[in-house]
N, C-alpha and C positions, 0 to 999 in steps of 0.2 A: 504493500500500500504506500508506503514512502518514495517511490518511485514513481508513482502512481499520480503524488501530489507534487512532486517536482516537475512536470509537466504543465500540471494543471496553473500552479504558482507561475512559472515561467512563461502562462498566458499562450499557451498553446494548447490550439482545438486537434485532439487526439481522441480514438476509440482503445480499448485493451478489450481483446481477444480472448479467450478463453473457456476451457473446456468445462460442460456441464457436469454435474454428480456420476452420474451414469455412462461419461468417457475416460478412458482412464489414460488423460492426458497433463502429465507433471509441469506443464509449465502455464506461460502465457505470452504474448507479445502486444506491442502498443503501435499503432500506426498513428503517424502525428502527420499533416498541414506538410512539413517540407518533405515526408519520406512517401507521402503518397503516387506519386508520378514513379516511383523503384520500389526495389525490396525495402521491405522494414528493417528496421535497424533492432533486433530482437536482442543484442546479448546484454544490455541493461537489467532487462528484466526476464530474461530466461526464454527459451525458443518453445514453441506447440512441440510437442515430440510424437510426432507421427511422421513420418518420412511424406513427403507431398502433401502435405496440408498447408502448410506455410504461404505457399503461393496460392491458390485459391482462395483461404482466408484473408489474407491481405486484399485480390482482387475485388473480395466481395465492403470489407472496410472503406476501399476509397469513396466510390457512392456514399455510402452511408453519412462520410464523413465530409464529403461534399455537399450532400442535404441540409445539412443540420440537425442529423438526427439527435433530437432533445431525452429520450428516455432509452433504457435498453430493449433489446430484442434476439428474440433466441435462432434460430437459423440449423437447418441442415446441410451441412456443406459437405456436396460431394469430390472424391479426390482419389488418386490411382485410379484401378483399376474395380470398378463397381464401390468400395468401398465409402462410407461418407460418416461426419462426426457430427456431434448438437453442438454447437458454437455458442458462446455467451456474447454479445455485440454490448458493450457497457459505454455509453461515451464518457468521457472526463469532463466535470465542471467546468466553464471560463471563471478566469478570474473574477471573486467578488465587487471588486470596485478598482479603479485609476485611482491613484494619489498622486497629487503632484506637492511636496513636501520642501517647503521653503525655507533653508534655515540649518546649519549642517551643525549645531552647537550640540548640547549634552540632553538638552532634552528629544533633538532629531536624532542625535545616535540612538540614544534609547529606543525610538517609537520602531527607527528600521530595527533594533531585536525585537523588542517584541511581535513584531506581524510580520517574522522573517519566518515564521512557517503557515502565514497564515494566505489563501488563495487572492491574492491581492499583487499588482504591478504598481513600483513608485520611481516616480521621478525627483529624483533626488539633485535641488537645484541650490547651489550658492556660488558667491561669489569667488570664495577662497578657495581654490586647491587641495591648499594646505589643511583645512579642515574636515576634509572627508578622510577616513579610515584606509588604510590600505587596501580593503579587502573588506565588500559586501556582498550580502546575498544574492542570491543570484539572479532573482529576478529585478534587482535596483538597479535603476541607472542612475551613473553620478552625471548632474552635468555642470561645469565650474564654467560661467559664462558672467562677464562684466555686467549683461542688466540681465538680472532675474524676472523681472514682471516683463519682460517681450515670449518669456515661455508660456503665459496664459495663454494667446492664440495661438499655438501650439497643440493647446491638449484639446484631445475630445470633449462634445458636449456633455457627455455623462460624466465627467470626472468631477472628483473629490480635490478641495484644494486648502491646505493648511498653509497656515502663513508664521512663522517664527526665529527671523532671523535675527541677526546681533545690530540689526538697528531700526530704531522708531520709523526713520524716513525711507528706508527702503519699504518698510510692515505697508506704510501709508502707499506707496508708488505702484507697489504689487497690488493693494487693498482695491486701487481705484483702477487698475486695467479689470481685475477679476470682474467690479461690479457692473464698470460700462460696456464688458464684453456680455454679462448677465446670463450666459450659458455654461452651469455648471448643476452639479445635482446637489452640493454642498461645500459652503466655506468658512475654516473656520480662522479665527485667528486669537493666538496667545496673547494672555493678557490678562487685566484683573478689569473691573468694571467703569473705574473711572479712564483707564485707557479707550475703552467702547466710546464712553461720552465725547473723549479729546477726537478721535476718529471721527466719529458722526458728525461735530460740531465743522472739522476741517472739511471732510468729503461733501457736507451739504454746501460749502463755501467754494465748492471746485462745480459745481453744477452737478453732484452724483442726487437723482433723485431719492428721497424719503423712502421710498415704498424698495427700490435697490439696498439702498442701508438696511434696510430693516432685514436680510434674507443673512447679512454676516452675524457669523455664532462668537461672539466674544461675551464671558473668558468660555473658553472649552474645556469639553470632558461633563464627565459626565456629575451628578450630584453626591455629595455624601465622601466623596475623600479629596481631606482640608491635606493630604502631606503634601512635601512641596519637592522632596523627592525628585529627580528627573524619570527613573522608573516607575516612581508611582503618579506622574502625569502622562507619560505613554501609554502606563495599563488603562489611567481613566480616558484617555482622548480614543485609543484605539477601542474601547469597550462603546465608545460615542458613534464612532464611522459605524461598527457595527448593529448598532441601533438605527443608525441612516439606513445601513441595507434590508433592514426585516422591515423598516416601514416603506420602503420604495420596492420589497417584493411581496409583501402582506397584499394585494390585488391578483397575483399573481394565482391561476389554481396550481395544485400540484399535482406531480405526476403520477398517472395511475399505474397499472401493473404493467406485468412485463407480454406483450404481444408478441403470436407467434405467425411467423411469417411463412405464407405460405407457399412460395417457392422461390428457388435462388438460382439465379442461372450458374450453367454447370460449364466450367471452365478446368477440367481438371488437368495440372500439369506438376512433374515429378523436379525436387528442386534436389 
């Protein structure tokens, strides 16, 4: 399963492969977005072990995975010579939410450990170089660029945009592209409350309308924990974004069982 979420984390649309109860096949493979046009790249996560299943499984994967197929589905895949297996077709989650994460200080370090295993892509933007870690996870991109707030038009509309750098004036410069660009699904920004008011009072005096101001979360995180901790403001701001996403997927129905498909073209070739 760790294997499984390092894909998914890494914001890549993949299916895993794998044999039902009743075949008695020791492994699995995953077809992911760049390996679909070739062979899968199996030895990650361990190969199907039937001699000739490999290639018809994956061929049947690419479709799938070109659809969009949202929920699993079970499949009989035929392969050699008459013989054929029950397939598991599982897709992998997309990434929970974009972050774009302003601010590479102690309490940014923190937030990328804590949601370094969590299904989520961040954009990891400051000015300093010198500030970012030698070495992040995997799915983080640093990016060390002179103006941080020209990254807003950059990001997708559905992103997530935190704002906490090592200065007021840039907080303010980022604050006011975020809101005049106004396509985001959530933004927050560090700070305690008379900081909100200094903002609001500035941003209204720049032409940012009321009804814009009013969509930024300042202070963040969530209620109920006063530490001031840099870990124990990443657990409550990351516990925050997570509360964004149960209420922007709370409409959402969920998926029902597993459908069995009822036939698979038969491509059988021995690899």
């Amino acid at each position: 399963m760790a294997e499984l979420l390092r894909f998914a984390a890494a914001g890549r649309a993949a299916i895993m492969v794998c044999g039902m109860n009743d075949d008695p096949l020791p492994g699995r493979v995953v077809v992911t977005e760049e390996e679909a046009e070739g062979e899968p790249q199996a030895a990650d996560v361990g190969a199907l072990g039937l001699a000739g299943l490999l290639t018809p499984a994956a061929a049947l994967a690419r479709p799938l995975l070109a659809s969009g197929l949202a929920s699993a589905v079970i499949a009989e895949v035929p392969f050699g010579e008459g013989r054929s297996a029950r397939l598991l077709f599982d897709p992998l989650p997309p990434p929970v939410f974009r972050l774009l994460l302003y601010g590479a200080g102690h309490v940014g370090r923190a937030l990328v450990q804590v949601l370094s295993g969590a299904p989520c892509r961040i954009d990891w933007i400051d000015e300093r170089e010198e500030s970012f870690p030698s070495r992040v996870p995997e799915r983080v991109r640093r990016v060390a660029v002179d103006t941080p707030e020209a990254e807003v038009d950059r990001a997708p509309p559905d992103a997530c945009h935190l704002v906490m750098t090592h200065s007021h004036a840039l907080d303010l410069r980022i604050a006011e592209r975020i809101l005049r660009r106004g396509e985001f699904a959530w933004f927050g920004l560090i700070g305690s409350a008379s900081k909100r008011e200094s903002f609001h009072r500035r941003l209204l005096a720049r032409g940012v309308p009321a009804a814009s101001i009013g969509r930024m979360v300042c202070p963040v995180g969530i209620d109920g924990i006063r530490d001031k901790h840099p870990a124990a403001i990443a657990i409550s701001i990351a516990a925050q974004l997570f509360q964004v996403r149960e209420q922007a997927a709370a409409g959402r129905a969920a998926p029902g069982g597993l459908p069995i498909m009822a036939s698979v073209p038969a491509t059988p070739t021995d690899v």
